[in-house]
C-alpha positions as a printed NumPy array, in Angstrom:
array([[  7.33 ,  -7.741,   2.549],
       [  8.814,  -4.219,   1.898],
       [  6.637,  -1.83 ,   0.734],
       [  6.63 ,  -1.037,  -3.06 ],
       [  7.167,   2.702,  -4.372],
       [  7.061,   3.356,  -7.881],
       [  9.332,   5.853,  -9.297],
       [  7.888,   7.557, -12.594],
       [ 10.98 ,  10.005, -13.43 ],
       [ 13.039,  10.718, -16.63 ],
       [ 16.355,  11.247, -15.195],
       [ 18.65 ,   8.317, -14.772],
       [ 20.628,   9.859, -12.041],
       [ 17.935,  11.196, -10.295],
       [ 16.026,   7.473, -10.354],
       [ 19.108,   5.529,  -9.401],
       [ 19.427,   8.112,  -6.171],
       [ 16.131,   7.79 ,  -5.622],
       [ 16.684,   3.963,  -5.337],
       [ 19.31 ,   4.144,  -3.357],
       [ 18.144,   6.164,  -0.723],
       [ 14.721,   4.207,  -0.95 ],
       [ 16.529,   1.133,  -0.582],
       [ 18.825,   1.902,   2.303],
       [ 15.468,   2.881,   3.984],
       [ 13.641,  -0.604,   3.463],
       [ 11.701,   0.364,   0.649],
       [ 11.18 ,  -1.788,  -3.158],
       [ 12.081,   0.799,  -5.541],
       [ 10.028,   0.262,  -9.133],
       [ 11.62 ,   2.761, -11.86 ],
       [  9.766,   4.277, -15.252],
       [ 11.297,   6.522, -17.409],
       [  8.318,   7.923, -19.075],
       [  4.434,   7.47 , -18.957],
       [  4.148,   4.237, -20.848],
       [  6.472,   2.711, -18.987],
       [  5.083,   3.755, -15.768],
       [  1.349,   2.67 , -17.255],
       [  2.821,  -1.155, -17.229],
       [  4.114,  -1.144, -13.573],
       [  0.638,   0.236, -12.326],
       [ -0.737,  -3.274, -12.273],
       [ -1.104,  -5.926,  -8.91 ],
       [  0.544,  -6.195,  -6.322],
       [  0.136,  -1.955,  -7.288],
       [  2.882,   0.243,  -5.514],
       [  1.718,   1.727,  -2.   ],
       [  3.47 ,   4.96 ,  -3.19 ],
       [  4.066,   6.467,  -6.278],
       [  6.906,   9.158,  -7.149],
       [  6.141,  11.6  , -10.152],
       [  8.084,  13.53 , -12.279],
       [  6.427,  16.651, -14.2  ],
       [  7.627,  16.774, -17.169],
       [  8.334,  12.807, -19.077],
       [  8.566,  12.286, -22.427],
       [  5.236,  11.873, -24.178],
       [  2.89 ,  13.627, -21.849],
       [  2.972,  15.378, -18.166],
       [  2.75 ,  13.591, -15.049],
       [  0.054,  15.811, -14.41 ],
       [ -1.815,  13.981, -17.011],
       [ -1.257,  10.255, -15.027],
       [ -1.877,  11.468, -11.677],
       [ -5.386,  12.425, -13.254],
       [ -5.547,   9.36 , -15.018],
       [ -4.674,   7.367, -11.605],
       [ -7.235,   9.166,  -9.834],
       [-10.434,   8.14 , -12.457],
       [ -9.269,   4.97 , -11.961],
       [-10.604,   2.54 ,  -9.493],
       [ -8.083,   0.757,  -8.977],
       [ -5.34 ,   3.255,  -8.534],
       [ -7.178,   6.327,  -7.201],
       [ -6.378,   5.932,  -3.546],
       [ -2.898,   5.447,  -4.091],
       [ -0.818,   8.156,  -2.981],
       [  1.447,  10.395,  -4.983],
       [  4.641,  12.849,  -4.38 ],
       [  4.937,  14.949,  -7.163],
       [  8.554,  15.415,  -8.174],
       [  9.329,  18.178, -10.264],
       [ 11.839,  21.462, -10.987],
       [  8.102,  23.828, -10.99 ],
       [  8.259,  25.454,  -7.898],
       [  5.807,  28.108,  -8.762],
       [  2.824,  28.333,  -5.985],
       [  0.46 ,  28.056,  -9.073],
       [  2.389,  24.996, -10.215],
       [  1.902,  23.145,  -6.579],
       [ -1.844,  24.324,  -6.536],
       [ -2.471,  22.55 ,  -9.841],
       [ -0.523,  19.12 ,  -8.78 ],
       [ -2.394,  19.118,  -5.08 ],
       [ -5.727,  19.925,  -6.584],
       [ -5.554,  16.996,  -9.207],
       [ -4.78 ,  14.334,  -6.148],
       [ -1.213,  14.966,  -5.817],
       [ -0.52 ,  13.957,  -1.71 ],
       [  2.762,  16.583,  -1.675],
       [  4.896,  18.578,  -3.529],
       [  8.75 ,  18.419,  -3.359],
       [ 10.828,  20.625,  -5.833],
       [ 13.913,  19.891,  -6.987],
       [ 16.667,  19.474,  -5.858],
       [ 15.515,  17.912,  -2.453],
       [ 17.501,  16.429,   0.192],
       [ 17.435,  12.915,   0.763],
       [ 16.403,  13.2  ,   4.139],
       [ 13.299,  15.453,   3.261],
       [ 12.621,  13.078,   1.243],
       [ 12.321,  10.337,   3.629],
       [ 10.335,  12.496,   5.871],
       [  7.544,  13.481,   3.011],
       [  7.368,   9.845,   1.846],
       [  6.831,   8.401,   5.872],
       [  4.72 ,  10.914,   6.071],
       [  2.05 ,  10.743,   3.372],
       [  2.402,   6.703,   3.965],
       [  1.552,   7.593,   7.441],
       [ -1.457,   9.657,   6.575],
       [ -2.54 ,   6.853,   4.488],
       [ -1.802,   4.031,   6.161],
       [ -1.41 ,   5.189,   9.643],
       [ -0.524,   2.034,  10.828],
       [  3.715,   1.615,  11.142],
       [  4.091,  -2.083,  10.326],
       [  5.554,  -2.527,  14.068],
       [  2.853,  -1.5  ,  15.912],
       [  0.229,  -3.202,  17.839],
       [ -3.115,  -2.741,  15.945],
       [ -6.332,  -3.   ,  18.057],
       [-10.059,  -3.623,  16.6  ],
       [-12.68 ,  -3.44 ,  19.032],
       [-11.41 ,  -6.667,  21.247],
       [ -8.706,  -8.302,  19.037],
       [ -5.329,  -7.252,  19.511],
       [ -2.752,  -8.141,  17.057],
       [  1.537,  -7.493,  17.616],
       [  3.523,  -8.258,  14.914],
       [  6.85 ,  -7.717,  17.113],
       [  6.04 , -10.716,  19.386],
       [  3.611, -12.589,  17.098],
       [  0.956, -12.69 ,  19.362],
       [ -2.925, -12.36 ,  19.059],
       [ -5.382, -11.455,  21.627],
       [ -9.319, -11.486,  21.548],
       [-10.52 ,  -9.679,  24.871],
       [ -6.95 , -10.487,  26.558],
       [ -6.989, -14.282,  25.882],
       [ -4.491, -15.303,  23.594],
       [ -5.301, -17.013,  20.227],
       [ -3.56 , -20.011,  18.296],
       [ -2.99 , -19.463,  14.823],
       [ -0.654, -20.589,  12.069],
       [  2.026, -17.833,  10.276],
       [ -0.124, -17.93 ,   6.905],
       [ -3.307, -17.095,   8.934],
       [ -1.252, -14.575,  11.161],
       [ -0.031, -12.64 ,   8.057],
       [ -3.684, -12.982,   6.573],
       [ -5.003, -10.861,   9.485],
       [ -1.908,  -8.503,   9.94 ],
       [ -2.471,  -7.424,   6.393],
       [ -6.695,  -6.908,   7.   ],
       [ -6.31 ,  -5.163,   9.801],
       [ -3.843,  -2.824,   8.672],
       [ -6.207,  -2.475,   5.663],
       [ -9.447,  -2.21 ,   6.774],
       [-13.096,  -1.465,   4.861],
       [-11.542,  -2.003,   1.133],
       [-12.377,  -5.545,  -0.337],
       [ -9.556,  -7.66 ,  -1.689],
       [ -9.56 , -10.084,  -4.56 ],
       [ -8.285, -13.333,  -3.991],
       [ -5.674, -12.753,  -6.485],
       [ -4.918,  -9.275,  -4.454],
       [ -4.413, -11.2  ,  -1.054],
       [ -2.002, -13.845,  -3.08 ],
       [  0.106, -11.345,  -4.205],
       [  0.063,  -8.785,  -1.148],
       [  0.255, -12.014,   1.716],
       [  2.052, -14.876,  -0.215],
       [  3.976, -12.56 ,  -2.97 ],
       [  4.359, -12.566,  -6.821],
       [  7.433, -15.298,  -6.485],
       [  5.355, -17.899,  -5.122],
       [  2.853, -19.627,  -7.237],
       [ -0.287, -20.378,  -4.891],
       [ -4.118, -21.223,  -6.149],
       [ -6.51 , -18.499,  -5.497],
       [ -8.508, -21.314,  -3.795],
       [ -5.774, -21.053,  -0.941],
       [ -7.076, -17.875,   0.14 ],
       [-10.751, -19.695,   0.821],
       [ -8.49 , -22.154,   2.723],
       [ -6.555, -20.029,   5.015],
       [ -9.592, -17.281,   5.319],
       [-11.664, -20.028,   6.987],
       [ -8.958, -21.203,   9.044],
       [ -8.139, -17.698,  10.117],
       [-12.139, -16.937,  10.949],
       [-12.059, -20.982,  12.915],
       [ -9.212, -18.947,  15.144],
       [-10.692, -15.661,  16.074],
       [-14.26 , -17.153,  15.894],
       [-14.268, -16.349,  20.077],
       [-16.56 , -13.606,  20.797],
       [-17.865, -13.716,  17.002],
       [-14.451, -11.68 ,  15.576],
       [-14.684, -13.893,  12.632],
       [-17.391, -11.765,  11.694],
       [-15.138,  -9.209,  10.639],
       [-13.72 , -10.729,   7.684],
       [-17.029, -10.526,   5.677],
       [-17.24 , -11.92 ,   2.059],
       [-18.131,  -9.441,  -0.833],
       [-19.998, -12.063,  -3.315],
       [-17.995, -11.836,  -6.994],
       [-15.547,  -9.858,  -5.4  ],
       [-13.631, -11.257,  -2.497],
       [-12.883, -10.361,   1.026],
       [-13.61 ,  -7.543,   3.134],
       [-12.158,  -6.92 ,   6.969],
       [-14.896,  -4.789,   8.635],
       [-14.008,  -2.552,  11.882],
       [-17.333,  -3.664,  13.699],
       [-19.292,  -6.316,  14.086],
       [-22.775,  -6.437,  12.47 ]])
């Protein structure tokens, strides 16, 4: 699934290269053209990146960074600021309310890239290529293949994508309606009962060596893929 960046900027030309470039790099652009707009696309699946503009019509993007950052939902997504202020005081202000980086216009495309792989990096250190590793289980997405203390496991695509997406996100606990949307997508229409389905099929197939243990349910909440074993 490509990865979602949201791109909260007033200038049509400026969006529309921004999709482009974010497009011919693998990306999902989202576009707002002011605050309110950019309010209504801040909603599940929620953008793994978001790309602000200074100055919008009806309010800063100062003021929605801040408001993304009180918000629980939204506060540990990261944020480029985007923006013709290329005062040192300016930058100071932008990084201190949660901003991730700074780029002033214009930019290069190619800086671009490198500040948005980069901050998703820092975030997400994980590239979606590489073989993750918790304690014993080893997971590659290239070849599709799971390990639990070098002996390989059996597991369906559904259940392979279910644990791809945990262990690239682990310690932060996931609705059911979150896991729907971020391992099935919006397009498909899937009960949130599913999720129970698949989960316990997924722990039945790492249960070797007690790995299941690591997907631990949050009561009221949902699911939660630990980094050790209790």
């Amino acid at each position: 699934m490509p990865r979602r960046i949201l791109i909260v900027e007033d200038e049509a030309p400026i969006r529309e290269m921004l999709c482009f470039v974010l497009e011919q790099h693998g990306y999902e652009p989202l576009e707002a053209g002011d605050l309110e707009q950019a309010q209504q696309l801040l909603v599940e699946p929620y953008p793994e990146l978001v790309m602000l503009d200074w100055m919008l019509p009806g309010g800063s993007g100062l003021s929605l960074l801040k408001s993304m950052k009180r918000n629980d939902a939204t506060r540990q997504i990261p944020v480029i600021m985007l923006t013709a202020k290329g005062e040192e005081e300016d930058k100071v202000q932008g990084l201190e309310a949660g901003a991730d980086d700074y780029l002033t216009k214009p930019f290069a495309p190619k800086e671009l890239m490198a500040r948005v792989k980069a901050v998703i990096r820092r975030v997400s250190p994980t590239s979606l290529d590489d073989v993750i590793q918790v304690q014993g289980l080893y997971l590659d997405p290239v070849s599709h293949r799971v390990l639990a203390d070098n002996e390989p496991l059996d597991m369906g695509p559904t259940e392979f994508n279910l644990l791809h997406f945990f262990m690239t996100h682990p310690e932060r606990v996931y609705s059911r309606e979150q896991l729907l949307n971020q391992v099935w997508g919006t397009n498909v229409y899937v009960e949130d009962r599913t999720v129970d389905v698949h989960i316990r099929r997924l722990r039945k197939a790492i249960a070797l060596h007690e790995y299941d243990k690591l997907i631990q349910t949050v009561r009221g909440s949902g699911y939660r893929f630990s980094t050790r074993i209790k």
